[in-house]
C-alpha positions as CSV (number, residue, x, y, z in Angstrom):
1,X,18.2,-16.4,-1.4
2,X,19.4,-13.5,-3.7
3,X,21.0,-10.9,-1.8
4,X,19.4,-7.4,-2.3
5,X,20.7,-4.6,-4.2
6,X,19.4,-1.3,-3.0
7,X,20.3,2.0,-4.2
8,X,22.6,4.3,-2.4
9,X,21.5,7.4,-4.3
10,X,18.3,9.3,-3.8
11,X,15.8,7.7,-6.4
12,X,12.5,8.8,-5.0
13,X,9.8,10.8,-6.8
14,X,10.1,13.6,-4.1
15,X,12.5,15.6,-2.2
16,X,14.4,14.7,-0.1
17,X,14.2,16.1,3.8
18,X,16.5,17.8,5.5
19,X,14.7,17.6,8.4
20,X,15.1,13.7,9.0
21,X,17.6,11.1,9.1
22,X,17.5,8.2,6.2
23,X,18.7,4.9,5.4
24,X,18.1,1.6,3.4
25,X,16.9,-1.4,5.9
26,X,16.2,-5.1,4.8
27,X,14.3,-7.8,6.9
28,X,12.5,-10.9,6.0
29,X,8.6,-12.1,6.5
30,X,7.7,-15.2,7.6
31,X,7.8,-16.7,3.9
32,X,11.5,-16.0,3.9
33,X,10.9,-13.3,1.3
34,X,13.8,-10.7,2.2
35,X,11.8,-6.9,2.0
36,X,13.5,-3.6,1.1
37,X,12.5,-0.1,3.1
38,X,13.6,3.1,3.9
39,X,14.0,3.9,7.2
40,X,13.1,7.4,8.3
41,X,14.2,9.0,11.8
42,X,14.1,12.3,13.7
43,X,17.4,14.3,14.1
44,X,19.0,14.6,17.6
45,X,16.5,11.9,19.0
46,X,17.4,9.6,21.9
47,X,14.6,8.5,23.1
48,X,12.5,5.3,21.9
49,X,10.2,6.8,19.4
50,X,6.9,6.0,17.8
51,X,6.6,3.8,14.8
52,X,5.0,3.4,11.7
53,X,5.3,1.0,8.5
54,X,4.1,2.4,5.4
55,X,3.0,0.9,2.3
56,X,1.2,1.3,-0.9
57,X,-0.1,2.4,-3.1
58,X,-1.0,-0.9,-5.2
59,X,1.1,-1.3,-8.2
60,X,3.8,1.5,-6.5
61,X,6.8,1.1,-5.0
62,X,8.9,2.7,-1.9
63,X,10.3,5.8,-3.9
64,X,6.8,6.9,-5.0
65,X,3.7,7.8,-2.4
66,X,4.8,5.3,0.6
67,X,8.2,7.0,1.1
68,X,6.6,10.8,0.7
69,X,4.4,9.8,4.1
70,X,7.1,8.1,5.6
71,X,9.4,11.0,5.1
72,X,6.8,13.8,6.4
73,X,5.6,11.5,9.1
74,X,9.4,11.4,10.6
75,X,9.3,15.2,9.8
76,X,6.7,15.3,12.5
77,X,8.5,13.1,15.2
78,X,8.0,9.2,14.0
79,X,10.5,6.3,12.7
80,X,8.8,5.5,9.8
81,X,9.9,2.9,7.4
82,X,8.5,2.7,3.2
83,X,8.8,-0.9,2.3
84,X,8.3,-2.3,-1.0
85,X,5.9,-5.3,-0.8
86,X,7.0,-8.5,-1.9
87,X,8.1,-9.3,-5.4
88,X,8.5,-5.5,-6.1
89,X,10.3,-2.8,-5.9
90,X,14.4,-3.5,-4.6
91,X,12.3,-6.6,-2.5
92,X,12.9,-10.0,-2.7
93,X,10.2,-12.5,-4.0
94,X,10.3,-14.3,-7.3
95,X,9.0,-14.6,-9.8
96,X,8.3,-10.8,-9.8
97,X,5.1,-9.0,-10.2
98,X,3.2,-11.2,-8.4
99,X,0.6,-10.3,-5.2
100,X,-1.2,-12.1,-2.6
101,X,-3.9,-11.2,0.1
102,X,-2.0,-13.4,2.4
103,X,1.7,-12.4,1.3
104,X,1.0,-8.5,1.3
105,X,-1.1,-8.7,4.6
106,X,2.0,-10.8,6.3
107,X,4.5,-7.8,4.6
108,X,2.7,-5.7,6.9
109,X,3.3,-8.2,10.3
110,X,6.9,-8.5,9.4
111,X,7.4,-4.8,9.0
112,X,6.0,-4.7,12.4
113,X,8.7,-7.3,13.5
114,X,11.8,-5.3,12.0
115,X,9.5,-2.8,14.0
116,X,9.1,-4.1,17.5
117,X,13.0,-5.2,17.4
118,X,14.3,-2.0,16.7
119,X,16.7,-0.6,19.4
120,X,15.4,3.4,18.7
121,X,11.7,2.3,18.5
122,X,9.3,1.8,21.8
123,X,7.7,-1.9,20.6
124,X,4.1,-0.7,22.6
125,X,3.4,2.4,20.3
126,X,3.6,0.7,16.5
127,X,0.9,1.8,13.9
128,X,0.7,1.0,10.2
129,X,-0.3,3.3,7.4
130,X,-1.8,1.7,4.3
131,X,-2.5,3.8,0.6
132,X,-4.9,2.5,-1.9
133,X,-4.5,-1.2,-2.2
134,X,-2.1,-1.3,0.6
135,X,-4.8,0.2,2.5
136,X,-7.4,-2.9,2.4
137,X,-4.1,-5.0,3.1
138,X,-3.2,-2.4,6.3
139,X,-7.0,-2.7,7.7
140,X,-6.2,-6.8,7.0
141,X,-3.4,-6.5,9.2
142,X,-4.9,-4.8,12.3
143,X,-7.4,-7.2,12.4
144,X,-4.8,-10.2,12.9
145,X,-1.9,-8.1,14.1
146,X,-2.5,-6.9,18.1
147,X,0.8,-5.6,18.1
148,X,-0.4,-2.8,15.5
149,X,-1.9,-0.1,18.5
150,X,-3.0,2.3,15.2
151,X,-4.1,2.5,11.6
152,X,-4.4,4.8,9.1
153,X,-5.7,4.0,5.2
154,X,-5.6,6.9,2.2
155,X,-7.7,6.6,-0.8
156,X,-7.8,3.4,0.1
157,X,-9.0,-0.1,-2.4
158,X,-10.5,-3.4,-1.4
159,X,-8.4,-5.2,-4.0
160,X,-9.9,-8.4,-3.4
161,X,-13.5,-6.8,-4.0
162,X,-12.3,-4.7,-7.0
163,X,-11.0,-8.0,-8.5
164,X,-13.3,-10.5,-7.7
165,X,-16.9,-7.9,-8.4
166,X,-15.4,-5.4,-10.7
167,X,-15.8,-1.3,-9.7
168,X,-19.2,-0.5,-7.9
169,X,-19.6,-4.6,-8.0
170,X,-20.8,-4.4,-11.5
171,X,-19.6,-8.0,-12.0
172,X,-20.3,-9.7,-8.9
173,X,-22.1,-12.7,-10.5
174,X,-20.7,-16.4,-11.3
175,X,-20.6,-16.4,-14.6
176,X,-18.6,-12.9,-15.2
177,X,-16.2,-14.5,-12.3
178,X,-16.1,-17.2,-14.6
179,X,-15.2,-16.3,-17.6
180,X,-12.8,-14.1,-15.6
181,X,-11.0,-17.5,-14.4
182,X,-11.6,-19.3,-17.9
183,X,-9.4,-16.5,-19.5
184,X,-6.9,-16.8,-16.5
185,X,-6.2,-20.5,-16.2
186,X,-6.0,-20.5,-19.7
187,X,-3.0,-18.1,-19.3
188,X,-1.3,-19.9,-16.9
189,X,-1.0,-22.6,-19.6
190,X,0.3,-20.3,-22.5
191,X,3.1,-18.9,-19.9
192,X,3.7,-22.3,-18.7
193,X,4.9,-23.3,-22.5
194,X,6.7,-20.0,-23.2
195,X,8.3,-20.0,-19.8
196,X,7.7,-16.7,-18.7
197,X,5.1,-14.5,-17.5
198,X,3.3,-12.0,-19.6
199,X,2.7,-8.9,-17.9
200,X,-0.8,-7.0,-17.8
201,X,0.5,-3.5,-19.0
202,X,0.2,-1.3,-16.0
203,X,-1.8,2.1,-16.5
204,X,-2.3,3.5,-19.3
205,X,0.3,5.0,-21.3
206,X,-1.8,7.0,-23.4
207,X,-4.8,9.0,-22.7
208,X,-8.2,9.7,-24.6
209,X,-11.0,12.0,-24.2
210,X,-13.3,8.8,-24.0
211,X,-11.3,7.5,-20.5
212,X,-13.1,7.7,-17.6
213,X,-11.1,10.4,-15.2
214,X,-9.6,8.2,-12.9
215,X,-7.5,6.5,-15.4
216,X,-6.5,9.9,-16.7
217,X,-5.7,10.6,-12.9
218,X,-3.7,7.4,-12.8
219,X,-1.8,8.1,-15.9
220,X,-0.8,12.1,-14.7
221,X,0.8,10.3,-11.5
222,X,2.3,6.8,-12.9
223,X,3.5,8.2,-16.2
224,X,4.1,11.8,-15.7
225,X,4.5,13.2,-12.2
226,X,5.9,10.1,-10.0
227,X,7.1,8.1,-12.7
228,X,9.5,5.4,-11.6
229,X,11.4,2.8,-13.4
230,X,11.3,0.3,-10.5
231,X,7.0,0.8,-10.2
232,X,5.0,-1.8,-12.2
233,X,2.2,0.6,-12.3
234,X,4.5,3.2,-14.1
235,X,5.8,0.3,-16.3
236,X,4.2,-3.0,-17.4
237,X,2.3,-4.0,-14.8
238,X,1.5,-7.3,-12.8
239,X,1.9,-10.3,-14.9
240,X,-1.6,-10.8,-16.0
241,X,-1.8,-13.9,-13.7
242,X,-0.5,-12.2,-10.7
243,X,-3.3,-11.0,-8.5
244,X,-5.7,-14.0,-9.9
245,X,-6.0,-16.2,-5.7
246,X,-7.4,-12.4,-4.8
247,X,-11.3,-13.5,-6.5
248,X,-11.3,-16.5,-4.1
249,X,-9.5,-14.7,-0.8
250,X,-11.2,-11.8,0.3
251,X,-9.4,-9.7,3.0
252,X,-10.7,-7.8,5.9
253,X,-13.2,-10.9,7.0
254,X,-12.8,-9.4,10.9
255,X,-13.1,-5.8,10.5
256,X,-15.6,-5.3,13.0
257,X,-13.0,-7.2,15.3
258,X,-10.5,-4.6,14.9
259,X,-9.7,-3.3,18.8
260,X,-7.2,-0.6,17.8
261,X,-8.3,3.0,16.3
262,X,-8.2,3.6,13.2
263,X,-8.7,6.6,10.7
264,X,-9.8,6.1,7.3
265,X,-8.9,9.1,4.7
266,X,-10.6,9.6,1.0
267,X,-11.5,11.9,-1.2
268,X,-14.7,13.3,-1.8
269,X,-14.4,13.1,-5.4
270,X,-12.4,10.1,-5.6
271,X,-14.4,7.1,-7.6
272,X,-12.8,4.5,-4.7
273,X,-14.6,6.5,-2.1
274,X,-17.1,3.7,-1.8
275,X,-14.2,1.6,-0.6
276,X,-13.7,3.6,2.3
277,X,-17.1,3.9,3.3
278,X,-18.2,0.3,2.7
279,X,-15.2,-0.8,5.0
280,X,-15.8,2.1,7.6
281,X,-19.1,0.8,7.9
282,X,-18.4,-2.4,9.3
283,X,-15.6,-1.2,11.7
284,X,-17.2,-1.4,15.6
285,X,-16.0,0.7,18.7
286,X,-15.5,5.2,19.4
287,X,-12.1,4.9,18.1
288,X,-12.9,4.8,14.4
289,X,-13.1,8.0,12.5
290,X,-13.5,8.4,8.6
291,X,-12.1,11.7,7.4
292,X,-13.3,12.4,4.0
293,X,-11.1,15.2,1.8
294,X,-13.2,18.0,0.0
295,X,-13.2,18.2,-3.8
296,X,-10.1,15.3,-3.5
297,X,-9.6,13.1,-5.9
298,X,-8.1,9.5,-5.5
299,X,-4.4,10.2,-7.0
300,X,-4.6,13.8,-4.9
301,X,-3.8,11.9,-1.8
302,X,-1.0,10.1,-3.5
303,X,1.4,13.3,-3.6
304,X,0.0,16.8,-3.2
305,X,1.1,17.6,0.2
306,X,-1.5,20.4,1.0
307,X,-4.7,18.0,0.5
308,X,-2.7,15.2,2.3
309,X,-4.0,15.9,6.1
310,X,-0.9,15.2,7.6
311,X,-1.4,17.3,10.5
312,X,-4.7,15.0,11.7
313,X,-2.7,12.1,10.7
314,X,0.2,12.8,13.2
315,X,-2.7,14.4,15.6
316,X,-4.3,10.2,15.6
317,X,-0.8,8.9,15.8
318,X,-0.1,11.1,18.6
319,X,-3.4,10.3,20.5
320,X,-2.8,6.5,20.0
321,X,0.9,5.7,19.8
């Protein structure tokens, strides 16, 4: 296995804290993929504290959205840890650029390990917190994971449904999937000959009037605001055959088995809100709660700090953990 270069210096998108201690952490999943993560701590704390693993958004990396709540969440009395999901970021995993329903939903389990094995953390109270595409793959988690005693998803995407049907299921028909696959397999034979991956192109890099908003929204965050040389999504993207097993493996097939609480968080205005809602909808029990953000955006819940609820998010914490 490679050994892991991280970054001493502070590389992330935000500020950094005052208010918490930080440091770069490493652990492996069950694949033997080896993941990178910031680990986030109160000061002066010497008790066992309450954890959470955060991840996402999809396409993003540690130093961009994941780390901001990880940071403010240790602010408010957690050990959080950002981790970059496997074959991005500073993790391990080759060849890069690549994602999988079953990968990215086992990141999750072996953050919880580094988690539950952690001498300043108590192993009962361990929650996950999942953004956008790491949100589907957070909700995934809980509903294999009993160690995970609370969840929390922002803005969150059903990756395997955006992929497999299109936005608002548009394309959920055989024949677009196929053509869909047809165009795939036939570029796993092109980058089979030229021995390398091409990648998809990540958002866009330019913007026109005729864009629908949230791709403008995408491009103000990825290329502007929390650009990051290490994100695919502020760069070139997945390789264009690297999310194809999610059309055949959808996620989140025991929602309504989920035991643990969980609080789902969206923006009115977002166009993902369906996600949410969808997902929320199937989710069984009186510890479920879906939170939805006036005039909010998708991207808003990605950085701006005073549409973020952090206070209800570290209230559910609190109440569960």
């Amino acid at each position: 296995m490679t050994e892991l270069k991280l970054t001493n210096i502070w590389d992330k998108v935000f500020p950094k804290s005052e208010n918490v201690c930080h440091e770069k952490v490493s652990f492996k999943n069950r694949y033997g993929i080896e993941l990178a993560a910031d680990l986030y701590k109160p000061l002066d704390n010497d008790s066992k504290l309450p954890a959470i693993a955060c991840s996402g958004p999809f396409g993003a990396v540690k130093e961009q959205v994941s780390g901001l709540y990880a940071q403010k969440l240790a602010e408010m009395g957690f050990l959080t840890i950002a981790f970059d999901p496997s074959f991005t970021g500073e993790s391990g995993g080759e060849p890069r650029f690549m994602a999988s329903p079953d990968i990215n939903t086992e990141d999750f389990q072996a953050a919880i390990d580094f988690l539950a094995t952690n001498g300043d953390v108590d192993a009962e109270r361990i929650g996950i917190c999942g953004i956008c595409g790491w949100g589907g793959m957070a909700l995934n988690a809980a509903s294999l994971d009993t160690r995970v005693k609370a969840t929390v998803t922002s803005t969150m995407y059903n990756m395997t449904r955006q992929i497999a049907k299109g936005y608002y299921d548009e394309a959920d028909n055989a024949d677009a999937r196929y053509e869909m696959k047809v165009a795939l397999n036939n570029q796993r034979t092109e980058d089979f000959k030229n021995g390398e991956y091409t990648r998809i192109g990540g958002v866009v890099k330019e913007v026109t009037d005729d864009m629908p908003k949230f791709a403008k929204d995408y491009h103000d965050y990825y290329i502007e605001l929390g650009y990051h040389p290490r994100s695919p999504g502020s760069n070139d993207g997945w390789n264009v055959i690297g999310c194809m097993s999610f059309i055949s493996q959808p996620i989140i097939a025991y929602s309504d088995e989920i035991r643990s609480p969980v609080l789902m968080i969206h923006g009115e205005k977002a166009h993902s809100r369906y996600f949410s809602e969808d997902e929320f909808a199937k989710l069984t029990g009186d510890n479920k709660e879906l939170m939805i953000i006036p005039n909010a955006v998708h991207t808003d819940l990605y950085y701006k700090t005073d549409v973020i609820p952090f206070d209800k998010i570290a209230e559910f914490y609190n109440k569960y953990l």
